[in-house]
C-alpha positions in Angstrom: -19.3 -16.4 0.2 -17.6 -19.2 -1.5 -14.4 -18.5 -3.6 -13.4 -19.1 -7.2 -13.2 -22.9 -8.0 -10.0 -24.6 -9.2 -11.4 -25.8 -12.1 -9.2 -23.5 -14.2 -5.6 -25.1 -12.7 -6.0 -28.2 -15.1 -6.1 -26.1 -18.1 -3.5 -23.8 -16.5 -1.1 -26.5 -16.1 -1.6 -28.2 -19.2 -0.2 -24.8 -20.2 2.7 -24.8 -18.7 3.7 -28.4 -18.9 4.3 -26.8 -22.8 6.6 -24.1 -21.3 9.7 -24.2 -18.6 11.1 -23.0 -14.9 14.7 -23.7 -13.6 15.7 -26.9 -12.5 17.2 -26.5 -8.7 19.5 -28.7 -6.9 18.9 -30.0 -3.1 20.3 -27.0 -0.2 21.6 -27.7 2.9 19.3 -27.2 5.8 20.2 -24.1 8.4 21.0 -25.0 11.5 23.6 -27.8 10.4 26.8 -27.2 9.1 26.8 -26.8 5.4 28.1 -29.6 2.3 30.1 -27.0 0.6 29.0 -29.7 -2.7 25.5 -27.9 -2.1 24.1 -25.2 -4.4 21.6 -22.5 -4.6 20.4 -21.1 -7.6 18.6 -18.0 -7.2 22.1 -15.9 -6.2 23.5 -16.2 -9.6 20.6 -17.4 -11.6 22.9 -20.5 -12.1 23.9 -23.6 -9.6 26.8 -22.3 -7.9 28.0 -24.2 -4.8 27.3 -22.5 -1.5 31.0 -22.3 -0.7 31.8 -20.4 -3.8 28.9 -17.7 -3.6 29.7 -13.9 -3.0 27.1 -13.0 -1.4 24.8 -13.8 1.8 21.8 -16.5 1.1 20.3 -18.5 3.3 18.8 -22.0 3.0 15.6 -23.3 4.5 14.9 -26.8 2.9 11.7 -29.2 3.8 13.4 -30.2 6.6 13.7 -27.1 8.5 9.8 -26.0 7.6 8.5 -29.1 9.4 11.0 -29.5 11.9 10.1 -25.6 13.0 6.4 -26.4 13.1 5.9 -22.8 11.8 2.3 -21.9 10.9 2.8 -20.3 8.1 5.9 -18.4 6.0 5.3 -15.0 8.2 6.0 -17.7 11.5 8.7 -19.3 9.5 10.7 -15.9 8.5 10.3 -13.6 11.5 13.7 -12.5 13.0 16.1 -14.2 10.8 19.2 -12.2 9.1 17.8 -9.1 7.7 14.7 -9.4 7.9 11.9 -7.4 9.4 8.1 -8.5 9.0 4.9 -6.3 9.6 1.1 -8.0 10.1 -1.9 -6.5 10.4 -3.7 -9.1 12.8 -2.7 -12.5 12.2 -2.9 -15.5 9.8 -4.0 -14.5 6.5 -3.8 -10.5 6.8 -1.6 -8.6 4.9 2.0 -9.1 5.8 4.8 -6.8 4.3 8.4 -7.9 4.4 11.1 -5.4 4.9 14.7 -6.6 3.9 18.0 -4.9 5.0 15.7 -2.2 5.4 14.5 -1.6 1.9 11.3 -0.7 1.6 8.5 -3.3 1.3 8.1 -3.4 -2.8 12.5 -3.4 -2.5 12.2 -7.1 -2.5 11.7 -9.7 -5.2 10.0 -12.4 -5.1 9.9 -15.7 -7.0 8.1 -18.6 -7.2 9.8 -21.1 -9.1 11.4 -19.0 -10.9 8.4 -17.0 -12.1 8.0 -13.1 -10.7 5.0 -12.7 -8.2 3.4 -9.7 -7.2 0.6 -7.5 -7.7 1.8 -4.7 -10.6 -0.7 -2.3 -8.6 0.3 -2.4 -5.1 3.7 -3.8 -5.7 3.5 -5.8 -3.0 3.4 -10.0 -2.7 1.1 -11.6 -1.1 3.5 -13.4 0.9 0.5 -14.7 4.0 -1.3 -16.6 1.2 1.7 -18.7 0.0 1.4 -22.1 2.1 4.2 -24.0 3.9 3.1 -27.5 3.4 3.5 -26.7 -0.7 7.0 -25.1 -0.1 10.1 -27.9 -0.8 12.7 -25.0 -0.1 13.1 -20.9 0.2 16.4 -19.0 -0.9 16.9 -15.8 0.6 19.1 -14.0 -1.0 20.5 -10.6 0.7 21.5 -7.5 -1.2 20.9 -5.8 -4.4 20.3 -8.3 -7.7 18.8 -5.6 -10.3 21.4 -6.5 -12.5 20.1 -10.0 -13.0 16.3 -9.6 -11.9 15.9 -6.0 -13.0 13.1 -3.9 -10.8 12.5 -4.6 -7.3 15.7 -6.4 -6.4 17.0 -3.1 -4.5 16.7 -5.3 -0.7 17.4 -9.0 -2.1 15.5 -11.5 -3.7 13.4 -14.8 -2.0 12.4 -17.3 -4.0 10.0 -20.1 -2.9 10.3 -23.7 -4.7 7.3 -25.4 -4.5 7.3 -29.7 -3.8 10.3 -31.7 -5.5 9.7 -35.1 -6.5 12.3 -38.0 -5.0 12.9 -41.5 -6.7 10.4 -43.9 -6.3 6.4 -43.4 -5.0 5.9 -41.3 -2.1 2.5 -40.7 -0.6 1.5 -38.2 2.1 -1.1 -37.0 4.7 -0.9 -34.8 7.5 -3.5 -33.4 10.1 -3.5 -30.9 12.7 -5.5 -28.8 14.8 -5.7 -26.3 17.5 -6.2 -22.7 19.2 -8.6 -20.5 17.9 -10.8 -23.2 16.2 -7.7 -24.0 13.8 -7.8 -27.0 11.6 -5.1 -27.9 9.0 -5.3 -31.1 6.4 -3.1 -31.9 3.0 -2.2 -34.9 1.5 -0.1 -35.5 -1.6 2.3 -37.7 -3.6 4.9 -37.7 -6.0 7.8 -39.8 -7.0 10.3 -40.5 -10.3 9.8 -43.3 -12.9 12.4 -43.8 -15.6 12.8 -40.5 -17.4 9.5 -39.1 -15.9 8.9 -37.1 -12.7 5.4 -35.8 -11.5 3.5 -34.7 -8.3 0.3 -33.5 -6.8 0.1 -31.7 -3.6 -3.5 -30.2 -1.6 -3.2 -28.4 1.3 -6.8 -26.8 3.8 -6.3 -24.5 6.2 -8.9 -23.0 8.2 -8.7 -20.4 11.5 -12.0 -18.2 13.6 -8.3 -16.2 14.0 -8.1 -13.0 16.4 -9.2 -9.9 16.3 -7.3 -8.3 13.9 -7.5 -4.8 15.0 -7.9 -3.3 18.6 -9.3 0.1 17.1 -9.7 3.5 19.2 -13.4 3.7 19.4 -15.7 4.9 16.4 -15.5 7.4 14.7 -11.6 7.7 15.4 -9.6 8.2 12.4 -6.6 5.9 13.5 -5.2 3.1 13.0 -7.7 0.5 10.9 -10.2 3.7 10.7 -12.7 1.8 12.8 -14.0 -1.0 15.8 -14.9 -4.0 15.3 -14.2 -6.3 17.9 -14.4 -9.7 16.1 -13.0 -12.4 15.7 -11.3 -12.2 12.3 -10.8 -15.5 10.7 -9.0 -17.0 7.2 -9.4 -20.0 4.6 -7.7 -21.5 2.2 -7.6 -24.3 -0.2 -4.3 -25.0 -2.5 -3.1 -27.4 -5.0 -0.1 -27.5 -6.7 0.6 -29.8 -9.3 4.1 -30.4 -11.3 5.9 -32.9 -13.7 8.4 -33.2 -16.5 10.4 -36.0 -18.6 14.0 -36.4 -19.8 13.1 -36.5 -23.9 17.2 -37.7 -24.2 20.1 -37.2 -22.8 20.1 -33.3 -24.0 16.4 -32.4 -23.8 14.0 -32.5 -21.4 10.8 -30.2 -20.4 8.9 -29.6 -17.4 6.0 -27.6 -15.8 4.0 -26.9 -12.2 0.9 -24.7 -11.1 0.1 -23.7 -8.0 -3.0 -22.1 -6.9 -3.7 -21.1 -3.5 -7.8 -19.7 -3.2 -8.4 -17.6 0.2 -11.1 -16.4 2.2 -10.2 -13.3 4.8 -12.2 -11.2 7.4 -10.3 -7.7 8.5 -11.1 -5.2 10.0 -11.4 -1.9 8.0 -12.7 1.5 7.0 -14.0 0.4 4.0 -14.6 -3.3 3.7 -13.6 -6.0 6.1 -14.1 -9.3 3.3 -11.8 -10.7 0.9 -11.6 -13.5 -1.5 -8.7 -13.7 -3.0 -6.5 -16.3 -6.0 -3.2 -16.2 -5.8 -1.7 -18.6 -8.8 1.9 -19.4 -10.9 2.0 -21.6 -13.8 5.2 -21.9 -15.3 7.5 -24.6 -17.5 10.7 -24.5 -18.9 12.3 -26.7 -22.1 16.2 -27.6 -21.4 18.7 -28.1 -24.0 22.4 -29.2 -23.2 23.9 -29.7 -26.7 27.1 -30.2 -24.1 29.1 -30.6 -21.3 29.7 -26.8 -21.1 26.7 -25.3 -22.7 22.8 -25.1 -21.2 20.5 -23.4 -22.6 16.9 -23.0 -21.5 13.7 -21.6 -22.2 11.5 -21.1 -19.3 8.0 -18.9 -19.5 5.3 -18.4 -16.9 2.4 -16.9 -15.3 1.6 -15.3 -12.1 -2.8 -13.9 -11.0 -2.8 -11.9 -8.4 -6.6 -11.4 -7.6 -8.8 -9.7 -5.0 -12.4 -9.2 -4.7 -13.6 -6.8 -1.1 -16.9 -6.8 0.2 -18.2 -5.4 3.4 -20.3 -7.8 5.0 -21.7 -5.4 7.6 -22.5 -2.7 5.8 -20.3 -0.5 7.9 -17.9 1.3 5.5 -16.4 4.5 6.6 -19.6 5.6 8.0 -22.8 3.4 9.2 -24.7 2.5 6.2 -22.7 4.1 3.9 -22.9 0.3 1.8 -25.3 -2.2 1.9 -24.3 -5.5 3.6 -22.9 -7.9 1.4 -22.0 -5.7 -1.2 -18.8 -5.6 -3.5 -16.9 -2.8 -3.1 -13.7 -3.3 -5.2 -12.1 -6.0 -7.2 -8.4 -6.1 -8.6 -7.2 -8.8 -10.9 -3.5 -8.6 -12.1 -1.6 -10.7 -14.8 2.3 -10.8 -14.9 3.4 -13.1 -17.7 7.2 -13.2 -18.2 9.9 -15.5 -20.4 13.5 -15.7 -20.9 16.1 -17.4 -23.1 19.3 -17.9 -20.8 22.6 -19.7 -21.9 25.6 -20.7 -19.7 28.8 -21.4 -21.4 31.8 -23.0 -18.8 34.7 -21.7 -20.5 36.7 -23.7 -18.4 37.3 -24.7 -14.8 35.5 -22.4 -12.5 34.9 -20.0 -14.8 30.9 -19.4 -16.5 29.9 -17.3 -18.4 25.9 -16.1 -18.4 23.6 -14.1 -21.3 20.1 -13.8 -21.4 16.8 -12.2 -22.3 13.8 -11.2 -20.0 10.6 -10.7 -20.9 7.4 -9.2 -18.4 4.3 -7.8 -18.9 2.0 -6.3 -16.5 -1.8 -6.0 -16.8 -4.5 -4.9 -14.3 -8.5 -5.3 -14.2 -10.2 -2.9 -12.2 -13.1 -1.1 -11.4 -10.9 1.6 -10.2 -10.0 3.5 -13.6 -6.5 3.9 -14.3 -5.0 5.9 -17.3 -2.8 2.7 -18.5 -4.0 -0.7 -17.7 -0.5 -2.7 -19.1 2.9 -2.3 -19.8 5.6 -4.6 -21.1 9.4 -4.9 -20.3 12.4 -6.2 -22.3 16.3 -6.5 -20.7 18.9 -8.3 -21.9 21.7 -8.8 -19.1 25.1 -10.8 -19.0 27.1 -12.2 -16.5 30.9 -13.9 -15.8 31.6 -16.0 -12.8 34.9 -16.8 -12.3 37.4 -18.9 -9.8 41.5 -17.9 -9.9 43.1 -20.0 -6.7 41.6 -18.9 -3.8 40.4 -16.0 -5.5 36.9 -15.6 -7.0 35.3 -12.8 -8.7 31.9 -11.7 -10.2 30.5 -9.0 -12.4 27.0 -8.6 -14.0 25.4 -5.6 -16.5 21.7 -5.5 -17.0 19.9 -3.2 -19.6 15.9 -2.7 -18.8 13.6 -1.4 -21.6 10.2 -0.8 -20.0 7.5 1.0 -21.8 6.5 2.8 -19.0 9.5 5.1 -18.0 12.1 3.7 -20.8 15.7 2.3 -20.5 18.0 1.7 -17.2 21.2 0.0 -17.0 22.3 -1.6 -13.5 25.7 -3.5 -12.9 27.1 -5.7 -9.9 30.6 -6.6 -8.8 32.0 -9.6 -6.3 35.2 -10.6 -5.3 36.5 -13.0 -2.4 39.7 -14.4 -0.9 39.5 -17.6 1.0 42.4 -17.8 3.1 43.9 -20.1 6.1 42.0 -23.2 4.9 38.6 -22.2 6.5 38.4 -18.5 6.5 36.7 -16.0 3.1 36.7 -12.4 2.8 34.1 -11.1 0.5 33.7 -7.2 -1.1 30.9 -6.8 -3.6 29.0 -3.6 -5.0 25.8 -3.2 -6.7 23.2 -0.8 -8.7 19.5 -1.9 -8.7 16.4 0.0 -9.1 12.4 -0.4 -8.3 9.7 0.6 -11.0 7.0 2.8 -9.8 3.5 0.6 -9.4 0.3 1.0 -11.3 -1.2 2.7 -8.1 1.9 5.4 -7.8 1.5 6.1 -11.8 -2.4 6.1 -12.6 -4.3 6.1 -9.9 -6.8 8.2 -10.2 -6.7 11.8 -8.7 -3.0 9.8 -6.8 -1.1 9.1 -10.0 1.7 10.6 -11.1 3.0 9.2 -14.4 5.9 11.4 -14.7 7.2 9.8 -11.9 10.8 8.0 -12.3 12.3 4.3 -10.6 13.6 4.5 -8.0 17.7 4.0 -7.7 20.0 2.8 -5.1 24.1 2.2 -4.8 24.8 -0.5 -2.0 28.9 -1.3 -0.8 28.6 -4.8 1.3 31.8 -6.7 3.1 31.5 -10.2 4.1 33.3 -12.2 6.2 32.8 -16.1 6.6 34.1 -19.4 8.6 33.1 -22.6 7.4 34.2 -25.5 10.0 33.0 -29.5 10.0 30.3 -28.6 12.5 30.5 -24.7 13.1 29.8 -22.2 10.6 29.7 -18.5 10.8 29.2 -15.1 9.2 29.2 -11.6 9.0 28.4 -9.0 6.5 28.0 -5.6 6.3 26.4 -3.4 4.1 25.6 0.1 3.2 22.8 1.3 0.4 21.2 4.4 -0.7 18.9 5.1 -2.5 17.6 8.3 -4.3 14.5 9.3 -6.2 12.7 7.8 -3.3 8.6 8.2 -3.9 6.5 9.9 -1.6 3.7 12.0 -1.4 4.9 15.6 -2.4 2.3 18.3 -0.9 3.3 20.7 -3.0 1.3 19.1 -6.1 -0.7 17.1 -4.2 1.0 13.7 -5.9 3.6 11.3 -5.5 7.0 12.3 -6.2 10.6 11.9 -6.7 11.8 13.6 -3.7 13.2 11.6 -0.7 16.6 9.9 -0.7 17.1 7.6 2.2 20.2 5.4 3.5 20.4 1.9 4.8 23.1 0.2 6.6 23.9 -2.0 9.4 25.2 -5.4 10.0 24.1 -9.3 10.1 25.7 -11.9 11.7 24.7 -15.9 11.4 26.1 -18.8 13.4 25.1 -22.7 12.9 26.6 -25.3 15.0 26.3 -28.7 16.6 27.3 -29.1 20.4 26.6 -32.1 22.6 24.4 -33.6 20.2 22.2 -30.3 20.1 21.6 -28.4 16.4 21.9 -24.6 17.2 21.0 -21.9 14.6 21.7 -18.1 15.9 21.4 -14.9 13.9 21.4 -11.1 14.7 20.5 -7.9 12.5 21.4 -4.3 13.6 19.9 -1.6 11.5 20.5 2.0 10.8 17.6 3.6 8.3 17.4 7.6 7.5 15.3 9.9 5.5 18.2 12.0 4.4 15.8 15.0 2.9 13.0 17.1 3.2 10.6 17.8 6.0 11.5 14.3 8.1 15.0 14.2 7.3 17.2 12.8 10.2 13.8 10.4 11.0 13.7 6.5 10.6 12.1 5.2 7.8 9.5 3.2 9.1 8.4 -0.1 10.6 12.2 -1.1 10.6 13.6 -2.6 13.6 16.9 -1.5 14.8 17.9 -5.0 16.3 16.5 -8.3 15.6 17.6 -11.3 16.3 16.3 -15.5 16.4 17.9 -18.9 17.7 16.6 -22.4 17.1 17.6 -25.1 19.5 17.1 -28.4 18.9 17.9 -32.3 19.7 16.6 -35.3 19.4 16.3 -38.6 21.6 16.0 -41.6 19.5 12.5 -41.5 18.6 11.7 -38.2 20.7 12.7 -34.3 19.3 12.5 -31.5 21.1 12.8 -27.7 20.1 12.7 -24.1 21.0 12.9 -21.2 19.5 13.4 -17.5 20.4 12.4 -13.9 18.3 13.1 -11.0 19.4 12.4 -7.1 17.8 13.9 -4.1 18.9 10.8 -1.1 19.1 10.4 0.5 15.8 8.6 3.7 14.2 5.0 3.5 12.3 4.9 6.6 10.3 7.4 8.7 8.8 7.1 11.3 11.1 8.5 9.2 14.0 5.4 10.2 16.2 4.0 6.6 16.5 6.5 3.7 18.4 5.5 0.2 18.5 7.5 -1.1 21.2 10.0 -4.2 21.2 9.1 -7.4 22.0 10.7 -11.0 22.7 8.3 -14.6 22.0 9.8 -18.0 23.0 7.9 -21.2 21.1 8.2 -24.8 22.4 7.9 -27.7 20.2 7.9 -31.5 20.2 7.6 -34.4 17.7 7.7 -38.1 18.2 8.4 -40.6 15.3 5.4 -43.2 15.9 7.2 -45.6 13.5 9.3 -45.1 10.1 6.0 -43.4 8.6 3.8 -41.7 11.2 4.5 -38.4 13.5 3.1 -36.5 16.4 4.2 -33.4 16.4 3.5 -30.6 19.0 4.0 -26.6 19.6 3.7 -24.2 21.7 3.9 -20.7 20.3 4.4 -17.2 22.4 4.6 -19.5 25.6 4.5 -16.6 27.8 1.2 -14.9 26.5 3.5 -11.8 25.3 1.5 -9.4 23.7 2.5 -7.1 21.4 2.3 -5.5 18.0 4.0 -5.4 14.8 1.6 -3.0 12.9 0.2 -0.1 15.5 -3.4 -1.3 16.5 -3.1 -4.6 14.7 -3.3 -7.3 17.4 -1.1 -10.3 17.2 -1.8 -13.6 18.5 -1.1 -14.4 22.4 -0.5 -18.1 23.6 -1.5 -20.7 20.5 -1.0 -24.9 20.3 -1.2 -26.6 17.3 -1.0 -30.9 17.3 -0.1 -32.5 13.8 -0.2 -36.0 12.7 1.9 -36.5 9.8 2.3 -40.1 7.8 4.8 -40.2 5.0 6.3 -43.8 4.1 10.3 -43.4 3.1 11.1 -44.9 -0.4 
C-alpha cells in the first residue's frame, strides 16, 4: 500500500522559510580530543564553548555517523553514556530510548530546535529519523525543564539535520546488503554570498527479520501472537533548508524534513504501518549589537500513523478483514519562541524568553480533549568569575491542561591545576501526562497531575591535548510517578521511583589509533507500593561501548564493541532479558579525493539476543556503501 506523497513538503517549506530555528555552530567529533573553541547549543539554549559547559553533553558530528557505518540512529546510540535503548525487532520497529534511567517519555527531543513527539503516546519516533539527513546529534544528560519545560526530566537530544559549507557540494551514496537491504541518497548544498541552501533525499529499503519469535497462538505473551515472517521497512526522506544574511543584523532562515515509512510487525492487532514523520521550522535573527541577539524561531512537527492488518488475523482469526484499516493517529505540535541574549560583559550572559506549544490529535479513537496549548516564560544567567563558573535558570509553565509549574536549575564549576574541572549542579524538571494517560477512553484519567523529579549530579573532568576524560554522577527522584492504580481501574499518581548511578567517558589518541570508551552503571527503584524495592524496567544496570579506529593512508579500519548488562521487562521483576556483548567490524577505502568503499560487519559473532522479551534482534549483517562527495 503506497504511502502519503511528498507533495505537501514544498508548501511546508515555503512556510517555514517565513519563520526561524537556531543557528548552531560546528562540534567536535567524539573519539578526538576536543577544541575547547567548539560549542554546543542545545545545553544552554545559547553557544557556549564545550570547555565552559556544566553539564555532560556529548558530540556526534557528520564525521562520526559515517565513519561508524551505523545503520540507523538506534545502531548509532546503543551503549553510549547513559543511555539504554529497547527494539521490538529491528530496523524500523518501535524503539524507546531510556536515559539515565528516566523513563522513556523523560527525554526530549528536538529536531532543529523544533519539539518532536507524538502528544498521544509521548514517545518519538526515533527509528524513523534517518542518519544520512543528520549533520550532528547533541546529547545532553540531566534534567533541563527549566529551559525546555515537560519531558526534559532524563536529558534532552537534539538532532540537526544537513549544514551547508562554502562553495557547491554535490553528493551520492549507495549501499547494499543482508536481508535484501538496499540504501541510496544523493544531495547538495553549498553557500553563495549572503545566501545558503540545500536539498538532501535519502531510500532505504530492508525484507528485515522476524520481528517477534512469539509462544505459539493463542498465547497471550509477548507480541500476543505468531507470525513467523520476515518483517521488513521503507522509507523515502527529503529534507530541504536555506536562508540569507538581509545585512549585517538580520537574516532569516528555514528547513523541512519529511521522512514517509512503510513497516510490517508483528502484532495482536495489526501488523501494517504507514507512517509521516515531518518538522518544518524557520527562525528571523536580529543582532541590533555586539551583545544583544534576539530571535524569533517557530515550527512544526506531524507525527502520523495509519495500522492495517494485512492478514486479517487480529487478536483472533478473522476477527478483521484483510487489508483493512484498523486505527489511524495524526498529531500536530506547533511551537514558537521570542529569546534574547544580553552579554553583560566578559563571560557573563544573560537569557529571557517565551515558549509557546500546542498539541492537537486526530483520531478515530475518541478522546475527551483533542488539543491543548502551553505558555512559559523562563530566564537564565550564565556567568564566568576566574576559574569559577556558575549557572542558574527559573522556568514558569502555564498549560491548559493541568495549569502552572515552576522548575529551576543550578551549576557551578572550579577548574583547577590547568587541566582539571569540578562541577556540582541541581535541577527540578517535570513530564506532562499524554493524551492517552488523560482521555483515553475507558484508560484516561484527567485528574491526573505531571510528573516531578529533584536530581543532585557531580562532575568531574580532564581535558588534555590528546586525552580527555570524565565522570559524573547523579542522583534523581521522581514523585507522582503514573501507573495504573487498580483500585479505580485508571492511571494514577502513585509511584515514586529513584535513579542514580554513574557515567564515565574517555577519548584519546595512542599510536596513531582514535579510541572512544564509555561506561554507565545504573541503580533504578520503585520506592512504593506493591513492587516497591523492584527495578523499574528495561534498564540496564551496566552498559558500556568503545570505538577503535585508525587509518592507513588511503585504508581505515574500525571496531566497535556494545555491551548490556541483563535487565527486567515488567515491573514485577518476573521477566529478565539477559545481557549481551556485539563486536562490529568496519572498513573504508578512499578511492580518490571524491569516491569511498566502505564496508561493515555487524554482530560478527552471530550473538543473539534480545532487547525487548520476544522481539528478535538481528544476528550476523554486512552492508557495502559507495559514497562520492567532491571537497570544495
Amino acid at each position: 500500500m503506497p504511502v502519503a506523497s511528498l507533495r505537501a513538503l514544498n508548501l511546508s517549506f515555503a512556510i517555514a522559510c517565513a519563520l526561524a530555528l537556531p543557528t548552531v555552530a560546528a562540534a567536535a567529533p567524539a573519539g578526538e580530543a576536543t577544541d575547547l573553541d567548539e560549542v554546543v547549543v542545545t545545553a544552554n539554549r545559547t553557544a557556549v564553548s564545550v570547555n565552559d559547559l556544566l553539564t555532560p553533553v556529548e558530540v556526534l558530528d557528520r564525521s562520526d555517523i559515517q565513519r561508524s557505518q551505523a545503520r540507523d540512529l538506534n545502531d548509532l546510540l546503543r551503549g553510549r553514556a547513559g543511555i539504554t535503548l529497547a527494539n521490538q525487532g529491528g530496523a524500523g520497529k518501535l524503539t524507546t530510548l531510556f536515559l539515565r534511567g528516566s523513563e522513556s517519555d523523560h527525554v526530549l527531543v528536538l529536531v532543529d530546535g523544533i519539539r518532536i513527539g507524538s502528544p498521544t503516546s509521548g514517545l518519538a519516533a526515533l527509528q524513523d529519523l534517518p542518519l544520512e539527513l543528520i549533520d550532528r546529534i547533541e546529547i545532553v544528560r540531566g534534567p533541563r525543564s527549566s529551559l525546555y519545560g515537560a519531558d526534559a526530566i532524563g536529558g534532552v537530544i537534539q538532532v540537526f539535520t544537513r549544514r551547508e559549507q562554502q562553495g557547491f557540494a554535490p553528493r551520492v551514496h549507495v549501499g547494499g546488503g543482508s536481508n535484501d537491504s538496499i540504501e541510496f541518497g544523493t544531495g547538495f548544498g553549498g553557500r553563495s554570498g549572503r545566501g545558503w541552501f540545500g536539498a538532501d533525499y535519502s531510500f532505504r529499503k530492508t525484507q528485515g527479520i522476524n520481528a517477534c519469535r512469539g509462544a505459539g497462538f493463542p498465547v497471550f505473551a509477548g507480541c500476543f501472537t505468531d507470525e513467523p515472517d520476515r518483517d521488513g521497512y521503507e522509507s523515502h526522506a527529503l529534507s530541504l533548508r536555506g536562508g540569507v544574511e538581509i545585512s549585517d543584523q538580520w537574516s532569516i532562515e528555514g528547513q523541512a524534513l519529511r521522512v514517509e515509512g512503510e513497516n510490517h510487525y508483528d502484532g495482536d492487532f495489526g501488523n501494517y504501518s504507514e507512517t509521516v514523520q515531518q518538522v518544518i521550522g524557520g527562525k528571523l535573527d536580529w543582532r541590533p549589537s555586539e551583545t544583544v541577539h534576539v530571535q524569533l524561531s517557530a515550527g512544526r512537527n506531524v507525527d502520523a500513523s495509519q495500522n492495517y492488518d494485512l492478514k486479517g488475523f487480529g487478536a483472533y482469526p478473522g476477527s478483521v478483514s484483510p487489508g483493512q484499516r484498523i486505527g489511524f493517529f495524526d498529531t500536530d505540535r506547533d511551537s514558537a519562541t521570542l529569546q534574547a541574549d544580553f552579554n553583560l560583559f566578559e563571560g557573563n550572559t544573560l537569557t529571557a524568553g517565551l515558549d509557546w506549544l500546542r498539541d492537537r490529535v486526530d483520531s478515530n479513537t475518541v478522546y475527551d480533549e483533542l488539543e491543548r496549548d502551553n505558555k512559559a516564560g523562563f530566564v537564565q544567567y550564565q556567568g564566568r568569575f576566574g576559574n569559577q563558573s556558575f549557572e542558574a535558570s527559573l522556568r514558569r509553565d502555564d498549560n491548559e491542561q493541568f495549569g502552572g509549574h515552576t522548575t529551576g536549575g543550578a551549576a557551578w564549576g572550579l577548574s583547577f591545576a590547568e587541566r582539571w574541572r569540578v562541577t556540582v549542579g541541581y535541577g527540578t524538571a517535570f513530564k506532562a501526562p499524554t493524551f492517552n494517560e488523560l482521555y483515553y477512553p475507558f484508560f484516561g484519567n484527567a485528574k491526573l497531575k505531571p510528573e516531578e523529579s529533584k536530581t543532585w549530579e557531580l562532575g568531574l573532568a580532564y581535558r588534555g591535548d590528546n586525552f580527555n576524560a570524565r565522570i559524573d554522577g547523579f542522583d534523581t527522584r521522581v514523585d507522582q510517578l503514573i501507573t495504573f492504580d487498580s483500585a479505580i481501574n485508571l492511571p494514577n499518581n502513585i509511584e515514586r521511583a529513584r535513579m542514580r548511578g554513574a557515567e564515565i567517558g574517555v577519548d584519546t589518541t595512542f599510536a596513531q589509533w582514535t579510541l572512544a570508551a564509555s561506561a554507565s552503571f545504573l541503580d533504578t527503584e520503585n520506592r512504593v507500593g506493591f513492587y516497591s524495592g523492584n527495578n523499574l524496567p528495561r534498564r540496564a544496570k551496566r552498559s558500556g561501548r568503545i570505538d577503535l579506529d585508525r587509518a592507513f593512508g588511503k585504508f581505515r579500519i574500525g571496531a566497535t564493541a556494545v555491551g548490556y548488562g541483563s535487565r527486567y521487562d515488567d515491573v514485577g521483576n518476573s521477566s529478565r532479558v539477559g545481557g549481551y556483548g556485539t563486536f562490529d567490524l568496519r572498513a573504508e577505502y578512499a578511492i580518490s579525493d571524491a569516491l569511498s568503499l566502505q564496508a561493515r560487519v555487524a554482530n560478527v559473532f552471530d550473538r543473539d539476543y534480545e532487547t525487548v522479551s520476544y522481539y528478535n534482534q538481528p544476528g550476523r549483517e554486512w552492508f557495502v556503501t559507495l559514497r562520492y562527495a567532491p571537497k570544495n
